[in-house]
BAVEXGU-364478 format. One record per residue (C-alpha): residue number from 1; x, y, z. Coordinates in Angstrom, 3 decimals, decimal comma. Last residue first. Layout:
BEGIN
[rec NUM [X Y Z]];
...
# end
This chain:
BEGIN
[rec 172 [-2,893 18,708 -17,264]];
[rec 171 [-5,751 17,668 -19,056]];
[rec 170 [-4,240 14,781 -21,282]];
[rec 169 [-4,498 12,334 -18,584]];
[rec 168 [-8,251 13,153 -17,588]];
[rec 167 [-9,211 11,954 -21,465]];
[rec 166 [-8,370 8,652 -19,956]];
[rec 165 [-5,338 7,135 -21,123]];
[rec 164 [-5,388 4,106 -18,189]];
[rec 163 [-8,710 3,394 -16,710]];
[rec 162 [-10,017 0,474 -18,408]];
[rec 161 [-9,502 -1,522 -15,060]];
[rec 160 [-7,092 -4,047 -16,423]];
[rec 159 [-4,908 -0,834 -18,197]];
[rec 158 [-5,259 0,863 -14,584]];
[rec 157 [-3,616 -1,938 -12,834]];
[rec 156 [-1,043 -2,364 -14,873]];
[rec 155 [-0,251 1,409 -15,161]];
[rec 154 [0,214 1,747 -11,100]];
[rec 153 [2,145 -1,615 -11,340]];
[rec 152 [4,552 -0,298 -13,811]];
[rec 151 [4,569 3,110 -12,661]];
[rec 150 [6,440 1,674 -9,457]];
[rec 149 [8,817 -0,372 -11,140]];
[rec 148 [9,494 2,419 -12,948]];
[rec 147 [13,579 2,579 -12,633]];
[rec 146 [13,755 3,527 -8,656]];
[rec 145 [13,907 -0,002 -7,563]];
[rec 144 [14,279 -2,230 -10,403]];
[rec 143 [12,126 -2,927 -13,371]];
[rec 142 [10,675 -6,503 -14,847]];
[rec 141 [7,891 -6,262 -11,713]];
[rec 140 [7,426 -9,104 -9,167]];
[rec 139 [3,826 -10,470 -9,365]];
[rec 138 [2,247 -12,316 -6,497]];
[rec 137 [5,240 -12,173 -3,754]];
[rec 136 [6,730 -14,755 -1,181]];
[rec 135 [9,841 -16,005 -3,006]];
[rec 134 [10,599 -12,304 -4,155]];
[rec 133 [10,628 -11,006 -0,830]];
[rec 132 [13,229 -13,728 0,526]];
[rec 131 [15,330 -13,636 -2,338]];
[rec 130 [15,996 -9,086 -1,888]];
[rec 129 [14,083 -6,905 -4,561]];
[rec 128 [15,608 -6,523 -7,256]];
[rec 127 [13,218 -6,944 -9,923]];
[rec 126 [10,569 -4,594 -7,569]];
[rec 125 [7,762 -6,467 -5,831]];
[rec 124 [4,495 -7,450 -5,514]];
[rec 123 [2,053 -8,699 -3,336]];
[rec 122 [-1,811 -8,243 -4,429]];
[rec 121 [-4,745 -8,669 -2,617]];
[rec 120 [-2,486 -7,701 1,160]];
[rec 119 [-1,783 -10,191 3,871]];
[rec 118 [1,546 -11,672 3,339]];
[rec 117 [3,052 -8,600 1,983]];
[rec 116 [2,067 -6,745 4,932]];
[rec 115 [3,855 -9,103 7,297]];
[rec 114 [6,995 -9,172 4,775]];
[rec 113 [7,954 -5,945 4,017]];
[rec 112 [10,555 -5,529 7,070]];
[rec 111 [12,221 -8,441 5,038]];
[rec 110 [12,851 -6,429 1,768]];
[rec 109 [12,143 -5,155 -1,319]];
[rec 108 [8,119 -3,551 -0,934]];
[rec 107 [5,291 -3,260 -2,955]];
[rec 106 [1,562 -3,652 -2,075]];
[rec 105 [-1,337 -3,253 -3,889]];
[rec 104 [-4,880 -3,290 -1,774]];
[rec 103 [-8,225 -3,925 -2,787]];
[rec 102 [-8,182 -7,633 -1,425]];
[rec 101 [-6,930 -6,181 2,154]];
[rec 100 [-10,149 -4,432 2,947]];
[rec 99 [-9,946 -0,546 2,764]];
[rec 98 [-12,639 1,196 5,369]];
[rec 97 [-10,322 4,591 5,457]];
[rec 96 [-9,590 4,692 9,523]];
[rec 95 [-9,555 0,794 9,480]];
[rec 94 [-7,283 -0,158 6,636]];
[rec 93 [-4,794 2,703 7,381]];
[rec 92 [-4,686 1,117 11,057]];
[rec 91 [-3,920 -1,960 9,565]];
[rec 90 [-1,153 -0,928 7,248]];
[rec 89 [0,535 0,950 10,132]];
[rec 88 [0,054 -2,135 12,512]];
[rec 87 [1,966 -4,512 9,787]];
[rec 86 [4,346 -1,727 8,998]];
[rec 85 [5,909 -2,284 12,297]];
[rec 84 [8,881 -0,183 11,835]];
[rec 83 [7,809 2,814 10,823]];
[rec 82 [9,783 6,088 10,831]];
[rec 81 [7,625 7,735 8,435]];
[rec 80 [3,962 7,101 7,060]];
[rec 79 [2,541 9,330 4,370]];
[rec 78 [-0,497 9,739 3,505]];
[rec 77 [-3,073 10,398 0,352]];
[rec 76 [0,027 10,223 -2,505]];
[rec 75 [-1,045 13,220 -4,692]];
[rec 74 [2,341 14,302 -6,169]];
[rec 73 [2,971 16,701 -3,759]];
[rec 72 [2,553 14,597 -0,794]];
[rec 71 [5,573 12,099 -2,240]];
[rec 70 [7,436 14,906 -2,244]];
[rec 69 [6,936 16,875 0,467]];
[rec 68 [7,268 12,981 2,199]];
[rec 67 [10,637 12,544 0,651]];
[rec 66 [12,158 16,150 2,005]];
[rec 65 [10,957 15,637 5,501]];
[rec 64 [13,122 12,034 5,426]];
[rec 63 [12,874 9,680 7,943]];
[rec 62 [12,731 6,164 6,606]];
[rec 61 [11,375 3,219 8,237]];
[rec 60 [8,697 3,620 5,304]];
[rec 59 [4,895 3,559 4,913]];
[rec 58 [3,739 5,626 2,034]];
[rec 57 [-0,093 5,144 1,269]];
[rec 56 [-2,286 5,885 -2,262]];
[rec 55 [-5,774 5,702 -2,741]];
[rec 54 [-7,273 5,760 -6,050]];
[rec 53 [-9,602 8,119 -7,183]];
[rec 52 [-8,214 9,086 -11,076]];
[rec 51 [-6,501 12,183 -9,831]];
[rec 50 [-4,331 10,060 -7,247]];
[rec 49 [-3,852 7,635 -10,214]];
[rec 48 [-2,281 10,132 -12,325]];
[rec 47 [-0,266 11,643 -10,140]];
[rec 46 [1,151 8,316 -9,063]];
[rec 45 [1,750 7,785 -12,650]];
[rec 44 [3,308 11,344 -12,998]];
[rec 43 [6,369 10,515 -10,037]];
[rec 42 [6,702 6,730 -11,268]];
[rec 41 [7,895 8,833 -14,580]];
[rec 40 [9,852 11,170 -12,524]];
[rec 39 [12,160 8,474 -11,377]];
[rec 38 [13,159 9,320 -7,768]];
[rec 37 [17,061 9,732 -6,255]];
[rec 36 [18,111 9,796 -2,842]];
[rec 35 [20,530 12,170 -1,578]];
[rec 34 [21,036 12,145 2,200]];
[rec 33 [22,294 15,430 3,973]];
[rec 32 [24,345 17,272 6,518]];
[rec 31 [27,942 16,193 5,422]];
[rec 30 [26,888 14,375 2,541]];
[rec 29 [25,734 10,653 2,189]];
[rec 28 [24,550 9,098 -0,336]];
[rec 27 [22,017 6,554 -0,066]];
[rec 26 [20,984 4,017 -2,694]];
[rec 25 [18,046 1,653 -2,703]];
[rec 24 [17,495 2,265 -5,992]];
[rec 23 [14,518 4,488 -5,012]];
[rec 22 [10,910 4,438 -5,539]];
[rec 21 [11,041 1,189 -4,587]];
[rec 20 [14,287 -0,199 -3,268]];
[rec 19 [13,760 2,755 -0,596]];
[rec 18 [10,301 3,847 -0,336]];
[rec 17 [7,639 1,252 0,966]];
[rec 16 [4,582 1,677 -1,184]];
[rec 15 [0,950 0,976 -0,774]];
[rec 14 [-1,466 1,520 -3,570]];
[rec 13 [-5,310 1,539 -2,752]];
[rec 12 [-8,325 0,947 -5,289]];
[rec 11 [-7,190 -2,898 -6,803]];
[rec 10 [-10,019 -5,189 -7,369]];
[rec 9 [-9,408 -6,249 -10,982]];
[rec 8 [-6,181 -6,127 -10,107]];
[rec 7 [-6,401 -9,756 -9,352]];
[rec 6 [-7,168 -10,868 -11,965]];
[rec 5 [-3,707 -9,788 -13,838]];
[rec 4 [-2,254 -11,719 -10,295]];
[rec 3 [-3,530 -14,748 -11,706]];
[rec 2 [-6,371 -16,690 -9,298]];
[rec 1 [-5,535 -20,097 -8,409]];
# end
């Protein structure tokens, strides 16, 4: 069986669900608005990996403007909102940019994660992610939603590939 350390070997695309990723999973709610918040260190490793070539996707049920400015500003190549079958999302990102699922990195928390999960390289998920998710995944990260789990597979990935602390990370 191949380790999931292998495995990322052949990683070029990150795909993220947002909340219980990037977030804790926590909402709160104002009159007119939802707070979430987002750890600034999974902010520069997507930065980071956007400027080092790799492909990056959001798909999310969510429908937050505010989150996909974000996410877009960091370098993240798409964003997908208001998606409930992630499955056909996913494969419609694989066919427009010629990704095969063994160069993929997923992470998601919960059940609507599960179809992409099962077909992606590399499943993964954050320490908290619901029972169901973690049964199912390759590598589930040490961090929670919205406290690095996100940088930590981003860094992973780049240590295996010799790509983390390039002389690129010091430019900006």
């Amino acid at each position: 069986m191949i380790s999931y350390k292998q495995k990322l070997n052949h990683i070029s695309t990150f795909i993220f669900d947002v909340d219980g990723v990037f977030t804790d999973g926590k909402v709160y709610l104002l009159k007119d608005d939802n707070f979430r918040a987002f750890n600034s260190k999974d902010g520069y490793a997507l930065q980071y990996a956007s400027k080092m070539g790799y492909k990056i996707f959001i798909i999310t049920g969510g429908h937050s403007e505010e989150v996909m400015e974000r996410l877009l500003g960091l370098g993240v190549t798409e964003v997908h909102l208001r998606t409930h079958n992630k499955l056909n999302c996913y494969n419609d990102i694989l066919e427009r940019f010629n990704i095969q699922d063994s160069e993929v990195l997923y992470m998601g928390d919960d059940i609507p994660d599960i179809p992409v999960l099962k077909r992606v390289g590399l499943s993964s998920c954050p320490q908290d992610a619901v029972s169901d998710i973690k049964s199912i995944v390759d590598y589930q990260s040490p961090y929670n939603g919205g406290q690095t789990c996100v940088r930590d597979v981003i860094e992973q990935t780049m240590r295996v590939q010799g790509k983390w602390l390039s002389d690129l990370a010091f430019e900006w």
